[in-house]
C-alpha positions in Angstrom: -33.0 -82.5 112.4 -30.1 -82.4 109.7 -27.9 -79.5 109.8 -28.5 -77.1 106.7 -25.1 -77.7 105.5 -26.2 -81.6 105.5 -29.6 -80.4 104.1 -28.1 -79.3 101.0 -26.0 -82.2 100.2 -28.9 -84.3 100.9 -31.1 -83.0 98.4 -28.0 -82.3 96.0 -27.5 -86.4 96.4 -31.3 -87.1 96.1 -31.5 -84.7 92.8 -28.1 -86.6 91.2 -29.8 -89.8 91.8 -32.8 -88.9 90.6 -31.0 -87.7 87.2 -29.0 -90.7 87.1 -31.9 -92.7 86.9 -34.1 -90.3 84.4 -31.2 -90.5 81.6 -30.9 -93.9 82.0 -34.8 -94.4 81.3 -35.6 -96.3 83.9 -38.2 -94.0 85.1 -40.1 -94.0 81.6 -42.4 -96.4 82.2 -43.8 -94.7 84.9 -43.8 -91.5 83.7 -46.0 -92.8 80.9 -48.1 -94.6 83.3 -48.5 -91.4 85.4 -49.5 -88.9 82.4 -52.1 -91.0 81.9 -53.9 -91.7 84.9 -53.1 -87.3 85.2 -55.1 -87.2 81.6 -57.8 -89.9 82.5 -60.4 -87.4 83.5 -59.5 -84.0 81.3 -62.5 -81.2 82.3 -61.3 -77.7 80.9 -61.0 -76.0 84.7 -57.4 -78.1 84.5 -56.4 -76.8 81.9 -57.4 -73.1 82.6 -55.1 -73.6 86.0 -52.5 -75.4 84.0 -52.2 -72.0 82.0 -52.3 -70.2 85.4 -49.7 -72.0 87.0 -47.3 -71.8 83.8 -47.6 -68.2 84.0 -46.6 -68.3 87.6 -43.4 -70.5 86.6 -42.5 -68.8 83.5 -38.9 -66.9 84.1 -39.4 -63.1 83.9 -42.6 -64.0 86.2 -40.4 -65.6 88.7 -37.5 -63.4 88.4 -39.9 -60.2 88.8 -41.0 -62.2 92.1 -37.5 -63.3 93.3 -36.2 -59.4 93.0 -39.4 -58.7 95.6 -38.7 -61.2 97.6 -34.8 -59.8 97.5 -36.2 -56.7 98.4 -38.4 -57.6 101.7 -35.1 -59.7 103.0 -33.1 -56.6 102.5 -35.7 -54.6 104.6 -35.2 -57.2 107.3 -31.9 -56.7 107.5 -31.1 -60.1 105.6 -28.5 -58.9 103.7 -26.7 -62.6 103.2 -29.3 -64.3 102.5 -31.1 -61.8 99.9 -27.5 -62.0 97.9 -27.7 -66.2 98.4 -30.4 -66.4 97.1 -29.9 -64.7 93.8 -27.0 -66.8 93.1 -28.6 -69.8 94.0 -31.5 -68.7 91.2 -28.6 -67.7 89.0 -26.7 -71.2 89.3 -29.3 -73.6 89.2 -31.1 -71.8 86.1 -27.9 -72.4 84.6 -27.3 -75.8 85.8 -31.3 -76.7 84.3 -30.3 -75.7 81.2 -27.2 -77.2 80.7 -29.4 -80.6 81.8 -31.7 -80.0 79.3 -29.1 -79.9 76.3 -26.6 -82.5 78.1 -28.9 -85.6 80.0 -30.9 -87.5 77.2 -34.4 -87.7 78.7 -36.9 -88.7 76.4 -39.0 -85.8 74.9 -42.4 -85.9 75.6 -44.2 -87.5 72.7 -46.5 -84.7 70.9 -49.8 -87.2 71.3 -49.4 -86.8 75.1 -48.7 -82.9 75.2 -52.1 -80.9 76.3 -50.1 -77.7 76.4 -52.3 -74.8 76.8 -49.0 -72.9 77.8 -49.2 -68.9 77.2 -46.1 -68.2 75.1 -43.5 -66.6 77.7 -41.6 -63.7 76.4 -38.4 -65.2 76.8 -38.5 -68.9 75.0 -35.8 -71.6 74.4 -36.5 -75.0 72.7 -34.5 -77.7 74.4 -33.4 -81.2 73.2 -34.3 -82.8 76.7 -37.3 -81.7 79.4 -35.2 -82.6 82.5 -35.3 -81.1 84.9 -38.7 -79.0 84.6 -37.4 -75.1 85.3 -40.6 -73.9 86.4 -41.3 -76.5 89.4 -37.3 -75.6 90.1 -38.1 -71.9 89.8 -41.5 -71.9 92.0 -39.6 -74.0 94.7 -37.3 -71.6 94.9 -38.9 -68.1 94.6 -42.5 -69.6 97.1 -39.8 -71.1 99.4 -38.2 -67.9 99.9 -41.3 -65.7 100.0 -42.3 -68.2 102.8 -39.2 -67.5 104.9 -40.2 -63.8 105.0 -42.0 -65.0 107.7 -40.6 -68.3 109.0 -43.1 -68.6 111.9 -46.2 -68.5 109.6 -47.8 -71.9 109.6 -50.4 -70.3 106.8 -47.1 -69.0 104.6 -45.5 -72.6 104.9 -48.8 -74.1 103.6 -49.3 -71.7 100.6 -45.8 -71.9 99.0 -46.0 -75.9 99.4 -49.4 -75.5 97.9 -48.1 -73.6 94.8 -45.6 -76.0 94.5 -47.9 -79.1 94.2 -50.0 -77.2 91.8 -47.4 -76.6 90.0 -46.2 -80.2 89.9 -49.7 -81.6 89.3 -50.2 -79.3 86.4 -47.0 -79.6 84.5 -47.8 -83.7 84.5 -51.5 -83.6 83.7 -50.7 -80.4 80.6 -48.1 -83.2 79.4 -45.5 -80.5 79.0 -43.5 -82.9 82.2 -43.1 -86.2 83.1 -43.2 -86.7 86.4 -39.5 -87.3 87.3 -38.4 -83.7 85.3 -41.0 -82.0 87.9 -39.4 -84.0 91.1 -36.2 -82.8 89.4 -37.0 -79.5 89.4 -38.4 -79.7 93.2 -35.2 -81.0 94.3 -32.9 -79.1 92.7 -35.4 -75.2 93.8 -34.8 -77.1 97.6 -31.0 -77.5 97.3 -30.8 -73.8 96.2 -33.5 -72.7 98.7 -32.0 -74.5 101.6 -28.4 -73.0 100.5 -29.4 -69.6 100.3 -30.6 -69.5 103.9 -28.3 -72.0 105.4 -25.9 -69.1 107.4 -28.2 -67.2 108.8 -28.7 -67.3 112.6 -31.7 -66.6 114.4 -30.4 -63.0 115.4 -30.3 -62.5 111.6 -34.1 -64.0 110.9 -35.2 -61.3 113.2 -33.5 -58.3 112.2 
């Protein structure tokens, strides 16, 4: 199993990669093959979870959840990694902007958008959709609520479930392509496995 240090640089590499190849368009094709197969079959339940799951992702949602989570780590005595991880959600919301004015992505075209998204009280229009800051936020923020209790199998399962709902809805809305919500994935794992990557077993315990 890699070290955590090695952890992060691995999915730092991956993510780089990953946006190298996205603003050079070679994942296009796919993406446009993948929205539609996601929009073949279109029966309203999806789209009344898509507006549940952009909710969840939306940023005042998340941060409210990320300042809870912050809260149970500090009650366990993890004072490090409460303090990581609100930088790491600092830095990479500030790096998935910066993306989204700097790597020329192709929008997604208005034909394909389904959006049923609930307008967020805090809203920004961006030039370019990579990466997709709500899989990066609910990576991050479910990630860390799971490590509340790192021993729980069933905690494990439900933030990796939130995150491929998440995922799956962002694509099939159209508000995504594919390769902004891997983006996003990779870039909420970097910060997630950065935030915990000092602590000791001792610490995990209180």
């Amino acid at each position: 199993m890699p070290h955590a240090g090695s952890r992060v640089l691995l999915l730092l590499a991956a993510f780089a990669a990953l946006s190298a190849a996205a603003g050079a368009g070679l994942l296009l094709a796919f993406d446009l093959w993948l929205v539609g197969l996601a929009q073949s079959r279109t029966p309203g339940a999806l789209d009344a979870l898509g507006r549940a799951f952009s909710w969840l992702g939306d940023l005042e949602v998340t941060a409210a959840a990320l300042l809870a989570v912050c809260a149970a780590l500090l009650r366990q005595g993890r004072r490090r990694a409460a303090w990581r991880l609100v930088a790491a959600f600092a830095a990479t919301g500030v790096l998935e902007v910066a993306m989204k004015f700097l790597l020329p992505v192709p929008p997604i075209p208005e034909d394909i958008s389904r959006s049923t998204d609930p307008s967020p009280l805090i809203e920004v229009d961006y030039p370019y959709p990579y990466p997709s800051g709500h899989a990066l936020r609910i990576t991050l923020v479910a990630g860390a609520a799971a490590a509340l209790r790192p021993e729980s199998r069933a905690a494990l399962l439900g933030a990796a479930g939130l995150v491929a709902g998440m995922a799956a809805t962002r694509v099939y809305l159209g508000v995504h392509w594919f390769s902004d919500v891997v983006g996003g994935v990779l870039l909420g794992a970097a910060g997630l496995a950065w935030a915990f990557a000092r602590e000791g077993k001792g610490e995990r315990r209180g």
